[in-house]
SERO-4910 file (N, C-alpha, C, O; in steps of 0.05 Angstrom, whole numbers):
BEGIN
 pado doro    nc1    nc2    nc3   cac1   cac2   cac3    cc1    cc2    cc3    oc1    oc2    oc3
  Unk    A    813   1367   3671    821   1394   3679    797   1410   3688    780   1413   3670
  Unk    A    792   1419   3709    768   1435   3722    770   1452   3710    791   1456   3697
  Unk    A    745   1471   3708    734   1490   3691    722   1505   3699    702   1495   3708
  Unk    A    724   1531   3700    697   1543   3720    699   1550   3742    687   1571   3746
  Unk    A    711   1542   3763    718   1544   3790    730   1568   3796    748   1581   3785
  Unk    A    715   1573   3817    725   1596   3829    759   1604   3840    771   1590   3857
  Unk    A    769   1625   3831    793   1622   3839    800   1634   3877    788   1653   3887
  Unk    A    817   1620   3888    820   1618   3912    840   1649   3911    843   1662   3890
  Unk    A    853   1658   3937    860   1674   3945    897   1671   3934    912   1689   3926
  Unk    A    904   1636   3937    937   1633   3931    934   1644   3902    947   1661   3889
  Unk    A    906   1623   3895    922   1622   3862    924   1657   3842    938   1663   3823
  Unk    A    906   1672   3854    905   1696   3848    936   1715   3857    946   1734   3843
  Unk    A    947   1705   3882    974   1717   3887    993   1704   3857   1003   1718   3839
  Unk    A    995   1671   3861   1010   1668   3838   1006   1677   3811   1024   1675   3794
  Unk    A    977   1689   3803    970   1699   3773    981   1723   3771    988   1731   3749
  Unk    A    984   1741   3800    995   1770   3793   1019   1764   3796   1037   1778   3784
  Unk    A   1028   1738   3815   1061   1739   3804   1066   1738   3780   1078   1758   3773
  Unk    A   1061   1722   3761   1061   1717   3742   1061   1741   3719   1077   1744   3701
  Unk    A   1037   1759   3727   1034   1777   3715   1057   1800   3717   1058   1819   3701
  Unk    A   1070   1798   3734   1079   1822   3739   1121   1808   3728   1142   1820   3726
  Unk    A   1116   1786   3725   1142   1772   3713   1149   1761   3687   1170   1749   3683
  Unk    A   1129   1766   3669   1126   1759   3641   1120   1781   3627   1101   1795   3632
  Unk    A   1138   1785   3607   1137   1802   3589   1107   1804   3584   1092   1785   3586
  Unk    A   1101   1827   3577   1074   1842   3571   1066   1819   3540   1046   1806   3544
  Unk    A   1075   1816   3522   1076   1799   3495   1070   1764   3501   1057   1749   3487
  Unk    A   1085   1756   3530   1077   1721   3533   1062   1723   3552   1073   1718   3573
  Unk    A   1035   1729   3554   1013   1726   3575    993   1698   3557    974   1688   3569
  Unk    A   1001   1689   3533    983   1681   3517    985   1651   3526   1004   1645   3539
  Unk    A    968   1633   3520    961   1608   3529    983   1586   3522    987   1564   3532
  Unk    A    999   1599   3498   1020   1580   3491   1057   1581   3505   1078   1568   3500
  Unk    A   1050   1600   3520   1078   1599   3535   1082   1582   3555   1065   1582   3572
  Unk    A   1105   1564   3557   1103   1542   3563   1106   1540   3595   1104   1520   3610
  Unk    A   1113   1568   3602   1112   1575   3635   1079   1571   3648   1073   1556   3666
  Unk    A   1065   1585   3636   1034   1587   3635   1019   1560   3637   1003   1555   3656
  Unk    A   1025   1542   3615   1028   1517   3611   1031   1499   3634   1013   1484   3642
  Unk    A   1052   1499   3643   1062   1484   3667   1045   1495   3700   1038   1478   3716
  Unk    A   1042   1524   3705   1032   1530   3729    999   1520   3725    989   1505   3742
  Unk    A    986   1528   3707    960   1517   3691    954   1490   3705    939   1482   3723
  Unk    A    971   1480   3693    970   1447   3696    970   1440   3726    955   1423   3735
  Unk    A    992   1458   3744    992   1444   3772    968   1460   3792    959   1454   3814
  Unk    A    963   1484   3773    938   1495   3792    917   1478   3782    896   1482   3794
  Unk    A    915   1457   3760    881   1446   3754    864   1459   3742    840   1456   3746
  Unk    A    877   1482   3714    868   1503   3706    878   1494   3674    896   1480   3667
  Unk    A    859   1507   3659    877   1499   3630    888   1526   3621    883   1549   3630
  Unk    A    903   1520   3601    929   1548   3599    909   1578   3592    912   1602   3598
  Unk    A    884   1559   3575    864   1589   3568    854   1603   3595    850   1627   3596
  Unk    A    852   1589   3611    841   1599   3636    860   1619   3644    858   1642   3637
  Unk    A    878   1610   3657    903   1626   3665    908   1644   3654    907   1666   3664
  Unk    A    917   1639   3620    927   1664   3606    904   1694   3612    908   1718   3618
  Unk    A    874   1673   3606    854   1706   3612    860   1716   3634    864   1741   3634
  Unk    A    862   1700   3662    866   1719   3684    888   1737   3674    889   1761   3672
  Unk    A    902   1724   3670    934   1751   3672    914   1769   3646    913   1792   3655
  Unk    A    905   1768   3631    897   1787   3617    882   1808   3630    887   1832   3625
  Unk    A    853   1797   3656    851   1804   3663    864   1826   3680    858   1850   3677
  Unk    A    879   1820   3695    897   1834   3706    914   1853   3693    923   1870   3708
  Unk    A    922   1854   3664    928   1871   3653    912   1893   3645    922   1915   3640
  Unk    A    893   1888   3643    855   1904   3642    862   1924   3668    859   1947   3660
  Unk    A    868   1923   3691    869   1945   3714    895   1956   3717    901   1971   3735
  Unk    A    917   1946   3693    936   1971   3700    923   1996   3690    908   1999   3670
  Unk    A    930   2010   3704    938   2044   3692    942   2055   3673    931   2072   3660
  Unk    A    974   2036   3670   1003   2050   3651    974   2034   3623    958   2050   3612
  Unk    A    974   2015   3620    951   2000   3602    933   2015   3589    931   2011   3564
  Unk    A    913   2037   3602    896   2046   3600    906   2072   3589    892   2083   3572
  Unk    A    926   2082   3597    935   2110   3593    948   2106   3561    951   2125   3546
  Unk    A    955   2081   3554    970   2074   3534    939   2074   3513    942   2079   3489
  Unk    A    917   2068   3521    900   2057   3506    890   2028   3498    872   2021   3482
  Unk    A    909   2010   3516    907   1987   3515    883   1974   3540    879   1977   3564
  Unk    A    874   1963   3521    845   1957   3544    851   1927   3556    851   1922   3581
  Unk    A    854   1911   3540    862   1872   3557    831   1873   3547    820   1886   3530
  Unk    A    817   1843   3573    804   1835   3580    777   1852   3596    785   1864   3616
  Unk    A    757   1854   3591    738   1870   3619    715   1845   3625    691   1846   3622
  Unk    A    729   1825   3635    720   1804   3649    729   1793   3684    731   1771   3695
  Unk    A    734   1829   3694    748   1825   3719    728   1820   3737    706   1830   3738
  Unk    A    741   1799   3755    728   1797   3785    734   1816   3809    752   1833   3812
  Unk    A    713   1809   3824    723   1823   3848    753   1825   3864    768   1843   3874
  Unk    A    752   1785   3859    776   1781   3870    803   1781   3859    824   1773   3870
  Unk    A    801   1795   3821    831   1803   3804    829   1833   3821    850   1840   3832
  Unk    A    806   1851   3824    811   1882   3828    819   1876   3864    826   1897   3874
  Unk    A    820   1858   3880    829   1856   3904    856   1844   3910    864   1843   3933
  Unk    A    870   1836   3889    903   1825   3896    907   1842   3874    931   1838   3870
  Unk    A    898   1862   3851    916   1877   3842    916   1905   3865    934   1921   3859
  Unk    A    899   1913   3890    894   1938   3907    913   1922   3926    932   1935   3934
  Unk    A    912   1894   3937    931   1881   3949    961   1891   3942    975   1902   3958
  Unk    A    965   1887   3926    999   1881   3913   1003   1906   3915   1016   1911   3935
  Unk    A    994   1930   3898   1001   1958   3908   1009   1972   3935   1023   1993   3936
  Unk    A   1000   1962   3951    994   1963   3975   1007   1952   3994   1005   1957   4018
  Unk    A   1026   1932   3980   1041   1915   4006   1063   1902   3982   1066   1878   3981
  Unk    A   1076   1915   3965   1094   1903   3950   1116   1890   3956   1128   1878   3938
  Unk    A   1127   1890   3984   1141   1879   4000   1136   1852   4002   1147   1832   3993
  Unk    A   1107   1858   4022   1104   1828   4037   1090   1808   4016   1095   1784   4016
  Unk    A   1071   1818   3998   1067   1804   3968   1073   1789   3950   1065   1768   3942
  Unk    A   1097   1814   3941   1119   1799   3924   1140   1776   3933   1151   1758   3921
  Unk    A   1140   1786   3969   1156   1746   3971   1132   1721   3968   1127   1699   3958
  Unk    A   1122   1739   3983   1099   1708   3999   1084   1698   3964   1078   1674   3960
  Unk    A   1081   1714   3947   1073   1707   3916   1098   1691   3910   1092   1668   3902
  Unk    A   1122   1695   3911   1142   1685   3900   1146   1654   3922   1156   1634   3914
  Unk    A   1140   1657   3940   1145   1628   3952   1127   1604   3943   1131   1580   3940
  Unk    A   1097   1626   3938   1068   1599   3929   1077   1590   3910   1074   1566   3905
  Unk    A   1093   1609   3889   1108   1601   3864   1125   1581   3865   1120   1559   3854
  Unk    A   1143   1585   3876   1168   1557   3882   1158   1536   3892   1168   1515   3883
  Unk    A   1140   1532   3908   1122   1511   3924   1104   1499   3901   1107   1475   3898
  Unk    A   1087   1512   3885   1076   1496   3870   1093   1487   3845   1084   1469   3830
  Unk    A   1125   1503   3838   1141   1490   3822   1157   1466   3828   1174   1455   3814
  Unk    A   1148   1460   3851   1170   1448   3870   1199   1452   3864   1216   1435   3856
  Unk    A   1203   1484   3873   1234   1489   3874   1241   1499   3905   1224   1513   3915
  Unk    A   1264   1492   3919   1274   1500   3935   1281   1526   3942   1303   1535   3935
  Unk    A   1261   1542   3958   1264   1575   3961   1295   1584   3966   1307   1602   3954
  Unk    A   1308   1565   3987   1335   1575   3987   1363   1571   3973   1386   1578   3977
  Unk    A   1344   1552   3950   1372   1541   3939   1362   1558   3909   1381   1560   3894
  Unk    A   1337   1568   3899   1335   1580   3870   1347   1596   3866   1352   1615   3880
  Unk    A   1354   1590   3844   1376   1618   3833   1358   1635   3827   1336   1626   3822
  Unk    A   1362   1669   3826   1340   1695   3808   1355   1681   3784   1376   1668   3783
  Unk    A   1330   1691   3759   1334   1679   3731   1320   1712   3723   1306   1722   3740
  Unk    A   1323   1724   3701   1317   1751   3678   1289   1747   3675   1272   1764   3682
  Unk    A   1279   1715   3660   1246   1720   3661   1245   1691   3670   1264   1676   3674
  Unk    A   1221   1686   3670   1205   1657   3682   1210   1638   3659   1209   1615   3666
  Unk    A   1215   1642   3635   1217   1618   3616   1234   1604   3614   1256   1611   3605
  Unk    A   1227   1577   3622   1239   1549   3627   1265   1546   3600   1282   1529   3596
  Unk    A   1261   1563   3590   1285   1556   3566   1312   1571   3570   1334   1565   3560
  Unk    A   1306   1597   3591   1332   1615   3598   1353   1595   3618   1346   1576   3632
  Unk    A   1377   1604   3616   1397   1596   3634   1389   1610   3658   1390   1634   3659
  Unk    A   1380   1595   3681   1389   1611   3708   1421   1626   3708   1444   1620   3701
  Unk    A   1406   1651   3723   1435   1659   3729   1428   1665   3759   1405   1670   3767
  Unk    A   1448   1665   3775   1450   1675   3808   1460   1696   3812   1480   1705   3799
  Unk    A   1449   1709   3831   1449   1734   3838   1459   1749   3868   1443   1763   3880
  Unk    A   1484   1746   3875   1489   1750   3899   1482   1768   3926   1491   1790   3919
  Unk    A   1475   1771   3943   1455   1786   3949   1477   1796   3973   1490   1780   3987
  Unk    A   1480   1829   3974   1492   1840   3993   1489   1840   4019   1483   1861   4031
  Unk    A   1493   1817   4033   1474   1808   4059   1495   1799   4072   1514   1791   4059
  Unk    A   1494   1799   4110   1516   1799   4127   1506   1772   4123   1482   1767   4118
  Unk    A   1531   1752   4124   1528   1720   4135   1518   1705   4154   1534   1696   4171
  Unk    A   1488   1698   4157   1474   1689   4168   1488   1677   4193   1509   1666   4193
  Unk    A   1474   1681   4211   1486   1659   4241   1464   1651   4263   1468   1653   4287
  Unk    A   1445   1644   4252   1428   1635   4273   1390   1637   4251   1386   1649   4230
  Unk    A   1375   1625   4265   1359   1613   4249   1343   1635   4232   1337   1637   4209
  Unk    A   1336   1656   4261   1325   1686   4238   1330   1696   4223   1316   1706   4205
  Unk    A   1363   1696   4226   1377   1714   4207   1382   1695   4189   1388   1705   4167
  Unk    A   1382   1663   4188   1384   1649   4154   1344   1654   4139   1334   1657   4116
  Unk    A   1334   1654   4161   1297   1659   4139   1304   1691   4130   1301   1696   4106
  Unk    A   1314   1714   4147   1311   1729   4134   1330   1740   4102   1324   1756   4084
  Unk    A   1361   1721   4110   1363   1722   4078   1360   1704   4058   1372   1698   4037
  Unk    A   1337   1697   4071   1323   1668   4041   1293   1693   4028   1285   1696   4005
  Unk    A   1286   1704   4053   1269   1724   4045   1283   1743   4022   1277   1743   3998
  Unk    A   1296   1755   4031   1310   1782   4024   1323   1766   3989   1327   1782   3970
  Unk    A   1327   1738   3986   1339   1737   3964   1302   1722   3948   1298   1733   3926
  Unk    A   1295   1715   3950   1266   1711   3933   1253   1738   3937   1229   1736   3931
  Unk    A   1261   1761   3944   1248   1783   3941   1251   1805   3922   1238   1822   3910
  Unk    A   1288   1791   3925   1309   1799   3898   1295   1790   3872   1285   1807   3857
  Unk    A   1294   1757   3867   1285   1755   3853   1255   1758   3838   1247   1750   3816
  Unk    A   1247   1766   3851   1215   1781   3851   1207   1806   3836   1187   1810   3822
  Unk    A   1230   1824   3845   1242   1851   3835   1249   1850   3811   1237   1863   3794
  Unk    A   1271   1834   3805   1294   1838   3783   1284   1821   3760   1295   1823   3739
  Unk    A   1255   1796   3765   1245   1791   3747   1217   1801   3734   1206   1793   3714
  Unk    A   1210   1822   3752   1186   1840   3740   1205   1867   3728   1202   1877   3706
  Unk    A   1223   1875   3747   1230   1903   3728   1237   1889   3695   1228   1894   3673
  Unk    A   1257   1872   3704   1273   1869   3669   1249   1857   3652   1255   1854   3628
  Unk    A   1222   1849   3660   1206   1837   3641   1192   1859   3630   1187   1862   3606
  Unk    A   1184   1883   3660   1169   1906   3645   1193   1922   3621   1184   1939   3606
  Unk    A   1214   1917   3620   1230   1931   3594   1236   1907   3580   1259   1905   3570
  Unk    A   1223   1890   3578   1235   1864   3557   1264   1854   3559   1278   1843   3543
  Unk    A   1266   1860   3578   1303   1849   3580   1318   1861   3561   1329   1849   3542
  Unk    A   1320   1897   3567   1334   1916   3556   1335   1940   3572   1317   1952   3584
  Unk    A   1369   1948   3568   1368   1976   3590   1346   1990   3576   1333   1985   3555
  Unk    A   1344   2013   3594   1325   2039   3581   1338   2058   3576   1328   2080   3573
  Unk    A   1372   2050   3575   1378   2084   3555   1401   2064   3542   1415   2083   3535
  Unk    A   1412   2047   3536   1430   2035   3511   1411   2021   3493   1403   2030   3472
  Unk    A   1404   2001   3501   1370   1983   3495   1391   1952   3491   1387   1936   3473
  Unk    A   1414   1947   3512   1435   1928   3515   1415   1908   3526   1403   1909   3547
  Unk    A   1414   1891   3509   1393   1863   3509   1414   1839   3529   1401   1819   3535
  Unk    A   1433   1841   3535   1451   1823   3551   1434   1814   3571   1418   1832   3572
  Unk    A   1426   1797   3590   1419   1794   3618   1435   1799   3635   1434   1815   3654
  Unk    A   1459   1777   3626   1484   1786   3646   1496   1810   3652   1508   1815   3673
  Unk    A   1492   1826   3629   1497   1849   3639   1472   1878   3644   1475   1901   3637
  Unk    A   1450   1868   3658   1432   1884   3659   1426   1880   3697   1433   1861   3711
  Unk    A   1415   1899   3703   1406   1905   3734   1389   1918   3737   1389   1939   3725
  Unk    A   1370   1913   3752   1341   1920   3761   1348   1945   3781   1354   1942   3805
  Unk    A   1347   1964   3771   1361   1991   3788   1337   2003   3804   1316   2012   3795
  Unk    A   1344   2000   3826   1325   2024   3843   1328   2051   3838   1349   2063   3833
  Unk    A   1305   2059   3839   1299   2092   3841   1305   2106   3859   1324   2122   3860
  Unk    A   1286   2099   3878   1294   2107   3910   1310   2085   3924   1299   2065   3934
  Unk    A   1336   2088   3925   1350   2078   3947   1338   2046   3965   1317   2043   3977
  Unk    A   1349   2036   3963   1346   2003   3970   1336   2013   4001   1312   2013   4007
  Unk    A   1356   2021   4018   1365   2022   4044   1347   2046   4057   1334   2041   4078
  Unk    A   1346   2064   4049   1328   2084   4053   1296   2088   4048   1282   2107   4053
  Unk    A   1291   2063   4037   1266   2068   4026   1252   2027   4026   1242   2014   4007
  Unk    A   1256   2022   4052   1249   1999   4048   1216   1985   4040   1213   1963   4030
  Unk    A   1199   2002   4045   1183   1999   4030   1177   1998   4004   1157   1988   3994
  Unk    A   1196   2010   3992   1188   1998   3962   1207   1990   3948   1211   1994   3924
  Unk    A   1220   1977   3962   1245   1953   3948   1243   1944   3925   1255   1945   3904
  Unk    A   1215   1930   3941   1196   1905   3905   1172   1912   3896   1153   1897   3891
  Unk    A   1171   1946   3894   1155   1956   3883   1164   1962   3854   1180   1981   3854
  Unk    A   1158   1948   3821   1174   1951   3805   1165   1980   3790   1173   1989   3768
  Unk    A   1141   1992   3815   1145   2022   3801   1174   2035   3812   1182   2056   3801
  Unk    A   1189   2026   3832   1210   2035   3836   1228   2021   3820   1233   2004   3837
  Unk    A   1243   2015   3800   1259   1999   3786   1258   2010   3754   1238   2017   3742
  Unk    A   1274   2010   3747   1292   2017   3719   1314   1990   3710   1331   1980   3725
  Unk    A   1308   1984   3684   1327   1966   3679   1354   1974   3664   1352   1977   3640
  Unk    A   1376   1978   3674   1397   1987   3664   1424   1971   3673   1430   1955   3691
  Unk    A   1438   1983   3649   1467   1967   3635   1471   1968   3662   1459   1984   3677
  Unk    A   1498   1943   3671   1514   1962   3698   1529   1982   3695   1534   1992   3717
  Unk    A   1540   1995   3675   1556   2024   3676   1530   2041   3680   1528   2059   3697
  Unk    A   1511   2036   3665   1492   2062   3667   1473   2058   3704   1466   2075   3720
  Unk    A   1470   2030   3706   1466   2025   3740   1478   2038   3756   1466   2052   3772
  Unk    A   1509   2039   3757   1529   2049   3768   1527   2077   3776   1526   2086   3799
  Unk    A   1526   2091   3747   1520   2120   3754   1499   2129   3755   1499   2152   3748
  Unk    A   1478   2123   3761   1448   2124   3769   1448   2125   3798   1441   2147   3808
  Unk    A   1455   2108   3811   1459   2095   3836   1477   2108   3857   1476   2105   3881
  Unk    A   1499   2127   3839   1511   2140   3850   1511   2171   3851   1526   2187   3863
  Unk    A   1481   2175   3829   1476   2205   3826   1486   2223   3804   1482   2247   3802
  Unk    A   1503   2203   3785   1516   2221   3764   1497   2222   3740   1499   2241   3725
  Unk    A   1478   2203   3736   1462   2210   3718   1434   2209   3732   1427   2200   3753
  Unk    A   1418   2223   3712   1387   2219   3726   1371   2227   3694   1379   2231   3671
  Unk    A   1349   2227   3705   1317   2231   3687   1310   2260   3695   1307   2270   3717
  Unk    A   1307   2270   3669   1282   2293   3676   1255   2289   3681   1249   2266   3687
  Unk    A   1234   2307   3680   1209   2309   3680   1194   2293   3654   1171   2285   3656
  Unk    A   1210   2290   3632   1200   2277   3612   1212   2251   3608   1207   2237   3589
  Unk    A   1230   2243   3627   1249   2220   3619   1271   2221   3610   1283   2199   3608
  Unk    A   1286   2247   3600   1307   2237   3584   1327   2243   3596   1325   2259   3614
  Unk    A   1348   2233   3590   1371   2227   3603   1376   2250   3617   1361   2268   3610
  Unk    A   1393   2258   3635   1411   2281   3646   1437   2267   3659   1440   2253   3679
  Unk    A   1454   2279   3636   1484   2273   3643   1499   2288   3666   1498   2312   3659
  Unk    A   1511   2286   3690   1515   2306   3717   1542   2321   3699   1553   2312   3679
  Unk    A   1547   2343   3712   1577   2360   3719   1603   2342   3726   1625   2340   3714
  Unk    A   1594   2333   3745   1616   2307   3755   1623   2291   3732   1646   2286   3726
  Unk    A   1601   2282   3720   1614   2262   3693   1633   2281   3678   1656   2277   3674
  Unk    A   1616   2304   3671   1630   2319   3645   1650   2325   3654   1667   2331   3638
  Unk    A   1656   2327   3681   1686   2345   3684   1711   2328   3685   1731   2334   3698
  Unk    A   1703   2292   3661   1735   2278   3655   1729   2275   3636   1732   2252   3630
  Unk    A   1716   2297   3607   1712   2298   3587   1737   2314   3577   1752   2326   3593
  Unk    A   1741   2314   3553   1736   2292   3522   1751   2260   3543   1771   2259   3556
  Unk    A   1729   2239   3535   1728   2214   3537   1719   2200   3521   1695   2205   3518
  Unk    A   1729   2182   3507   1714   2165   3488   1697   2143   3510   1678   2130   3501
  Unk    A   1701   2141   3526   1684   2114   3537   1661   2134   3553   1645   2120   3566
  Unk    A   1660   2152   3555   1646   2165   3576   1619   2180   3540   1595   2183   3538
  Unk    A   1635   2181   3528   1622   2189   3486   1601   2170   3501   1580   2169   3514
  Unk    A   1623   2153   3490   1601   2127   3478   1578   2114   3506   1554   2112   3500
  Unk    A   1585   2108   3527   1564   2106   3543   1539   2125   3554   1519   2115   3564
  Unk    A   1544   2147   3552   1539   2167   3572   1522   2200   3550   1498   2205   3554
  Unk    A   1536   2214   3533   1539   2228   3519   1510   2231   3493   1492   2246   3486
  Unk    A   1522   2208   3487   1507   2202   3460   1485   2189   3468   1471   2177   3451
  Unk    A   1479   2189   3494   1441   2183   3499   1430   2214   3510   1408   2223   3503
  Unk    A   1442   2225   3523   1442   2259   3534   1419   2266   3526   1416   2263   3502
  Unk    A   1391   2280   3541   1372   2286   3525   1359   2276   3507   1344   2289   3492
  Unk    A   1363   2249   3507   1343   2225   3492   1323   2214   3517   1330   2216   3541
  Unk    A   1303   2206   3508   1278   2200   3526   1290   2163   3534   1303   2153   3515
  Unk    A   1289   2156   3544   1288   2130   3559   1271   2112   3541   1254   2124   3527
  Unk    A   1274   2083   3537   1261   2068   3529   1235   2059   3538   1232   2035   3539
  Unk    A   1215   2073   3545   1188   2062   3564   1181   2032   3576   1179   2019   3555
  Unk    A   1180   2022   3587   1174   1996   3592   1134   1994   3586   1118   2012   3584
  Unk    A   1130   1965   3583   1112   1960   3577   1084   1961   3593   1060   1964   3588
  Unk    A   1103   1954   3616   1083   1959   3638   1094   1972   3665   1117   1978   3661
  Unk    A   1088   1978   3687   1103   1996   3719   1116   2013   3708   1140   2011   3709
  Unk    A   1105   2032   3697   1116   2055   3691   1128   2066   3714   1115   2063   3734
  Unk    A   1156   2082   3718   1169   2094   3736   1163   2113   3748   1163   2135   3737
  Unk    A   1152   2109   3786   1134   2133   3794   1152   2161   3791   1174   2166   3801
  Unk    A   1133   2180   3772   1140   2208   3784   1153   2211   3799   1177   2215   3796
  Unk    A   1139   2207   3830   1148   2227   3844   1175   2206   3854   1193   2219   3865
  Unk    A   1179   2178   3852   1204   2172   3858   1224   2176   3844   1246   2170   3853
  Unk    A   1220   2187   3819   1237   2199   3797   1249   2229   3809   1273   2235   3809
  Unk    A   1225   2248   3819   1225   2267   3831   1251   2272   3847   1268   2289   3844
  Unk    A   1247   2251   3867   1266   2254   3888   1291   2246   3882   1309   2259   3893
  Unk    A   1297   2219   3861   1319   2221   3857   1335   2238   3837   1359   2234   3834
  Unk    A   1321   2255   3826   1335   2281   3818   1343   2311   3847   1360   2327   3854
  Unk    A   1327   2304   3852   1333   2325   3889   1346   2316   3903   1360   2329   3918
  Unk    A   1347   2295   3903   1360   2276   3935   1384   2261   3930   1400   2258   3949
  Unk    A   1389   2250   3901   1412   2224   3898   1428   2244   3875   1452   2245   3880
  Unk    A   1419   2259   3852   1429   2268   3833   1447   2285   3841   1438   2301   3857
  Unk    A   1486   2286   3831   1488   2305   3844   1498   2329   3825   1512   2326   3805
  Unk    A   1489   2350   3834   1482   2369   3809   1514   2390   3800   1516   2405   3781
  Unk    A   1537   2381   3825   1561   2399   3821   1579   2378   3828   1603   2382   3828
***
């Protein structure tokens, strides 16, 4: 197993994939995902695990927390973590394809899976896309669905595979919710500072403006909800989180200012 070697430009895209798809807790040398990519990059798992440590060393949310990682960064971890910020789009596929390629999995046939560990059930993920008819339009929804999965396995890892206002540990029933609008905001699709992991009832009305976040995070229940109150299902989902702070995720903390807007722009206030 080589030792020492300089890391190339792919293998640094697949370490921030990595990083940005594994719970903040399995970055460590014994997770058996780590293990396996290790092995086909020619790296041993200690190697690998430090990079992603590294890389945990230049978040933000990390530093602001007090959490320091590793301060054994290279030039070239502080240049694909200024990369990835920067192009979370075109990143997060082209990271996710070096991925499937050195797993040898089939980009158009992988199912999205909740996190990277070989022990979860794949689950598939249908992707709201017109039915391909000609060769561009089948690459661009092979793109558009490894980009999915790109998204929906960094948001749900930065909350551990739990909404952020029930703390519903289900996968199957959890969704990598945009902030800003899918369609309107295509630049940051697979930016997982745009992403919240939530139940689908609480997705639902997020998505549709009936609930939102304040300035501090905590819940805000709309007018529109309240006005098919007394509800017991609307109690129990909706109500009884009201003015509770959100569960934080561990890492991509949710931008401000796209929080911002979807209280101005999507929330609807009457």
């Amino acid at each position: 197993m080589a030792s020492g070697k300089r890391w190339k430009y792919d293998e640094l895209m697949i370490a921030m994939n990595l990083y940005c798809k594994l719970p903040f807790g399995q970055l460590h040398r014994g997770n058996p995902l780590i293990n396996e990519v290790a092995d086909k990059l020619g790296r041993t798992p200690s190697s690998l695990s430090m990079k992603l440590c590294n890389l945990a060393s230049l978040d933000p949310y990390h530093k602001e927390r007090g959490i320091k990682g590793l301060s054994s960064t290279s030039k070239g971890d502080r240049e694909i973590w200024a990369a990835f910020n920067a192009d979370w789009e075109g990143l997060g596929i082209a990271s996710e394809e070096r991925l499937q390629q050195l797993l040898s999995e089939e980009p158009a046939k992988s199912p999205v899976t909740d996190t990277l560990s070989p022990k979860k059930k794949p689950q598939s993920v249908t992707m709201p896309v017109v039915i391909p008819t000609g060769p561009t339009e089948k690459m661009l929804t092979i793109k558009a669905r490894i980009g999915q999965r790109f998204f929906r396995q960094s948001v749900l890892a930065s909350y551990n595979v739990r909404c952020c206002v029930t703390g519903n540990p289900v996968p199957e029933l959890l969704v990598a919710s945009h902030i800003l609008p899918w369609g309107s905001h295509p630049e940051h699709r697979l930016n997982p500072h745009n992403g919240l992991c939530l139940a689908q009832t609480q997705d639902a009305a997020f998505d549709r403006g009936l609930i939102t976040f304040d300035e501090d995070f905590r819940l805000v229940v709309g007018l529109r909800l309240k006005k098919f109150l007394p509800d017991e299902a609307l109690d129990r989902n909706f109500l009884v989180y009201e003015g509770k702070p959100m569960k934080m995720p561990d890492k991509f903390l949710p931008e401000n200012e796209f929080m911002r807007k979807h209280r101005d722009e999507v929330f609807q206030r009457i």
